[in-house]
N, C-alpha and C positions, 0 to 999 in steps of 0.2 A: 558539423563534421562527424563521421560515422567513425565509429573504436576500429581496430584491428581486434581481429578472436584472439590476440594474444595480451591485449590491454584488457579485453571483455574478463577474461578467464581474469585474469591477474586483480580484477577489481571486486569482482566477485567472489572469487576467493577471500581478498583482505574481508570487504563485507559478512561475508559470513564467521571466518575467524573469527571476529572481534564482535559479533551483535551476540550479548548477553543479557538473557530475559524472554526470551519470545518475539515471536515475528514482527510486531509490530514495532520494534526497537527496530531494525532497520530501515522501517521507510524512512523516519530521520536520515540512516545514513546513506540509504541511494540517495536522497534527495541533495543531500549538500554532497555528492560523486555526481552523480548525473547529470544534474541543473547546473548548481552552483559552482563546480570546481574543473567538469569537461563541457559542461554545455552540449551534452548529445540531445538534450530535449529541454524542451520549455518546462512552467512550474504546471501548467497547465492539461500536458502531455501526462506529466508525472500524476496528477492526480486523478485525472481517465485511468491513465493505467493500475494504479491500484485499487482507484473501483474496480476495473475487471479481475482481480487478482483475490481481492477480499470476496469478491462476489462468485467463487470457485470453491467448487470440495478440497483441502489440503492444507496443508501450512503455508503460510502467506509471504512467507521468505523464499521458498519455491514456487509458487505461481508467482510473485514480483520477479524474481528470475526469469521465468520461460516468458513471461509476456513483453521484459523492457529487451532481452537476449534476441527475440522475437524481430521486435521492432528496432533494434540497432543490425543485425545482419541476418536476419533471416532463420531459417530452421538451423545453418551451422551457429551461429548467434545463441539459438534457443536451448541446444546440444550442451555447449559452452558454459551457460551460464548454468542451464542444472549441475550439471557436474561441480563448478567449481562450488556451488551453493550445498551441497549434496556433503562434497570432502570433509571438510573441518570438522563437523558435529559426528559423523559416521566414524572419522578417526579418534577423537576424543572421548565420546561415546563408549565407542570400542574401550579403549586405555581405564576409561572410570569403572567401566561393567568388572573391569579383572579384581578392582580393591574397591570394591562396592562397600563391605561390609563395614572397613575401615574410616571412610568416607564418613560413611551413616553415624556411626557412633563419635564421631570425632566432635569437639566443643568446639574449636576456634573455626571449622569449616560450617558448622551451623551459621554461628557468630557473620560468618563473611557471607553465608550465603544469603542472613537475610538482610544485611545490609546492600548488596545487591539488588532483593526486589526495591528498596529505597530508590535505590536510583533511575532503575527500571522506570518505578511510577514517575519519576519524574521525565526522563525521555517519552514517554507517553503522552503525557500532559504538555512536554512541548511539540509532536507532533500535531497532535488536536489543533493547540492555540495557533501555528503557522496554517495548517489545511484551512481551521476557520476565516482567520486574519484576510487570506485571499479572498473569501465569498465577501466577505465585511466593504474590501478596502474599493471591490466589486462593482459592489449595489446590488449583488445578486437577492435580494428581496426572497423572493420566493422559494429561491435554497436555501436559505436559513432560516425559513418555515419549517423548510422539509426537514431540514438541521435539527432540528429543536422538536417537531412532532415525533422524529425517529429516537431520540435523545428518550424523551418521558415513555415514549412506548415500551422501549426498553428496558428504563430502570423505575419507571413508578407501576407502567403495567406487566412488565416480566411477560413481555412478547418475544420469541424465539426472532435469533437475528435473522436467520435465513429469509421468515416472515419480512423483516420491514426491510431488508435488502432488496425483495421483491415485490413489496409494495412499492418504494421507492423508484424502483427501476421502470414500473407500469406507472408511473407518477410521472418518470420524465418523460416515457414516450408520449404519455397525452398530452403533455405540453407540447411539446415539439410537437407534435401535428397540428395543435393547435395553432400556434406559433407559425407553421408553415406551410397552413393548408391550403394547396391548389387553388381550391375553387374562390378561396378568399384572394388569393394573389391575383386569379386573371381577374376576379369583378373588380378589385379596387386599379390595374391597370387600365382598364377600359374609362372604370370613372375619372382618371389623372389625366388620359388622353383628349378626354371631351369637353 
């Protein structure tokens, strides 16, 4: 079942109000709004979709917006979810830039703020382990190659992400041809008919 633009906005909104840390704290939360709690799209949709959203120039809190906005109604959908993704940090933002200074120097606001990234890494660490858990529970074999090649390229050889996002991405397409190459499908039809 497809959102109404006035559930789209409204969940989007909440979404972005509440994701503190960085972009990747709410794929967690689309995921369990999306999949798990309206069922506008599969686990599988969702994880396409934030391939294409990570695999874009910008904050990944807004591409996951314009692309699932997108895919649930269309360019109004797409309108929608920027905006209500856009609101909360721009107003807040706004409100903190006036007593910046105050902020900065403050002990008990350092105190919370970094006990915040604490929790941060931990929603991190539990979107990881659900994205992997699915290729695992899978068999997908050969993604969790790719998994794990992009993994050490990353953090033992300090390869630029945009790098193994695009190797990867030429990684899948040659499988996928391979996998469903033409000429391979009519020879082995001919040979099952004979």
């Amino acid at each position: 079942m497809k959102p109404s633009l006035r559930r789209l906005f409204l969940t989007n909104l909440y979404l972005s109000a509440f994701t503190f840390g960085g972009g990747y704290v709410i794929i967690t939360l689309m995921k369990k709004e999306f999949v798990d709690r309206f069922h506008w799209i599969d686990e599988q949709e969702m994880l396409d979709l934030v391939a294409i959203a990570q695999s874009c120039p910008g904050p990944i809190a807004v591409n996951g917006a314009i692309v699932v906005g997108f895919q649930m109604a269309g360019i109004p959908g797409l309108l929608i979810s920027v905006l209500a993704t856009v609101l909360p940090p721009f107003v807040i933002l706004s409100l903190i830039s006036l007593c910046y200074t105050a902020f900065r120097s403050n002990l008990y606001v350092g105190w919370m703020l970094n006990g915040m990234q604490s929790g941060v890494a931990a929603v991190i660490a539990q979107v990881v382990v659900q994205m992997t858990s699915g290729l695992v529970k899978s068999r997908q074999w050969l993604s969790i190659l790719v998994l794990c090649a992009a993994f050490l390229a990353s953090y033992a050889l300090e390869v630029n992400a945009a790098l193994i996002i695009l190797a990867a991405a030429v990684f899948g397409l040659l499988t996928r041809k391979m996998h469903h190459n033409p000429g391979q499908t009519s020879k082995q039809t001919k040979e099952d008919a004979s």
